[in-house]
N, C-alpha and C positions, 0 to 999 in steps of 0.2 A: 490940459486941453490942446494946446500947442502938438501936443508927441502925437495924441489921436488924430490930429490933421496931417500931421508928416505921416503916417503911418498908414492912415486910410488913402493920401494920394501915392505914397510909394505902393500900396498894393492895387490901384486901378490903372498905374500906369505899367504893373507888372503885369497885370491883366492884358492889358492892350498889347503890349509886345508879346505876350505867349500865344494871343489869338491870331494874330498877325501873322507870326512865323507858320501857325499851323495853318492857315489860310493857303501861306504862301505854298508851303510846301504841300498840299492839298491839290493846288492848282497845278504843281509841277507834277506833283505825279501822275494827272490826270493826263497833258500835255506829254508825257514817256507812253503813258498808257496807248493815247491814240497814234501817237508815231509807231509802236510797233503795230498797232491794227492796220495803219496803212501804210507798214512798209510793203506787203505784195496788194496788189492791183484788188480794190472791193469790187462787189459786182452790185454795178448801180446803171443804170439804165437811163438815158437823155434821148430826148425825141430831134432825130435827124430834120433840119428846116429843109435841106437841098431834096431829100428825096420821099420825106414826109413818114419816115420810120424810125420806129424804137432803136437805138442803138447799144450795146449792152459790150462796158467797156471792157471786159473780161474777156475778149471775142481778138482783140488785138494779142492777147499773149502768146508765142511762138510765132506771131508775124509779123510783126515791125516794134519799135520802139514806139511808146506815145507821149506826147507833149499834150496833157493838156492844161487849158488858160482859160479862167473865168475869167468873162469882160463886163462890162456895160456898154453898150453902145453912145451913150454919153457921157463917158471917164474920159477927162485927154490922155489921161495915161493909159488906158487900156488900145485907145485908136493907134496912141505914136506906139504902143507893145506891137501890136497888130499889122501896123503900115512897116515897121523894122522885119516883122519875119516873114511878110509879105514879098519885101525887096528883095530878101535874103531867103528866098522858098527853094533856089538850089543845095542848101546847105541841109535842107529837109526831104530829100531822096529816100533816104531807107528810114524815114519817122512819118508817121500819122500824128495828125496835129489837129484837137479838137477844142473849137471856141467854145465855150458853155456858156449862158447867161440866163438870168430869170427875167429879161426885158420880155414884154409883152410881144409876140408872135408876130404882130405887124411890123412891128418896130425892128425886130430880127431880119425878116425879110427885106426891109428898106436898108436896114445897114449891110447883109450882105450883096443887094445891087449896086449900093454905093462904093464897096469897095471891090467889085466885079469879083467877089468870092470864085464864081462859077469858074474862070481861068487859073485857078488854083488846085489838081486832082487831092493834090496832101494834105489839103486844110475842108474842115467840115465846121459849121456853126449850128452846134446844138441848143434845143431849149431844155432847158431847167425846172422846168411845172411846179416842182414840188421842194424847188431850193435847196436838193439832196448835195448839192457840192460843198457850199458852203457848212452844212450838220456834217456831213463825213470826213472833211478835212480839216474843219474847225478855224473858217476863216472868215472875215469880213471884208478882205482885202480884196481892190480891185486894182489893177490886174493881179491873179497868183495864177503862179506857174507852177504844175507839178509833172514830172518827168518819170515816167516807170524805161527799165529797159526790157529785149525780149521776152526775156525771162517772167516781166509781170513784176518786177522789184522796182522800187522806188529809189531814184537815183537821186532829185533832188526836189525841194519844195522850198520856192521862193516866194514872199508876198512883197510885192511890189514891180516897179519898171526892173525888169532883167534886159540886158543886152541877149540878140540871138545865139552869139559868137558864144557867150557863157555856155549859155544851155548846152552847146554842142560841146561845150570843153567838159561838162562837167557830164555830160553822158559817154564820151570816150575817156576819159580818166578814170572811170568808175570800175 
């Protein structure tokens, strides 16, 4: 009776650890899978709040580099993301830089007067209707940074507070 018990928990714990690895490894390949689907630029579409049109982020490739940042208007880390490359918007000359958020359309509007967006030509805050950023990048994270270069190739994808000064190191080293 004794061996039947060693024997049936040695094979449920050998269970557990095979389904685990396969899980894990599961999840990992899926995680390679979508990094090469975005490593060049998807063609997903967010609705422009400044000038009230579709913008279809395909549309940047061959003419500048783009930065973009899903926010929430009431993340403090997404505001301190935001107020950092705000200060530091010289440093974003030859980059378009689009805010993305699924905040409700009022809400978008009140935060880009509050942080006088409109005095910014390189930075745009788009709405998100349909939550397409976070399904095609596979993130939950607020703030995430992801960076394509001309070319429409994916230079870096950060989830969390990045420093400006990064993002620009890691789009000139590229």
């Amino acid at each position: 009776m004794k061996k039947i018990i060693i024997y049936s928990l040695y094979f449920v714990i050998t269970a557990l650890v095979v389904s685990l690895l396969y899980f894990t490894m599961a999840k990992q390949r899926k995680k390679e899978q979508l990094l090469v689907e975005i490593a060049t630029m998807p063609d997903i579409t967010f609705r422009d709040m400044r000038q009230q049109k579709d913008i279809h982020i395909r549309t940047y490739i061959g003419d500048s580099a783009l930065c973009l940042v899903q926010i929430d208007p009431d993340c403090f880390f997404c505001q301190e993301q935001v107020k950092d490359m705000l200060d530091k918007q010289h440093l974003f000359n030859d980059m378009a830089v689009l805010f993305v958020s699924p905040a409700p359309e009022e809400k978008l509007r009140a935060y880009a007067e509050q942080i006088e967006l409109h005095k910014y030509p390189h930075f745009q805050l788009l709405y998100d209707a349909d939550l397409l950023f976070p399904q095609t990048f596979d993130t939950a994270t607020t703030p995430t940074t992801i960076v394509y270069n001309v070319k429409g190739n994916m230079v870096v994808k950060h989830e969390g507070l990045i420093k400006t000064e990064k993002i620009i190191e890691e789009l000139t080293n590229e």
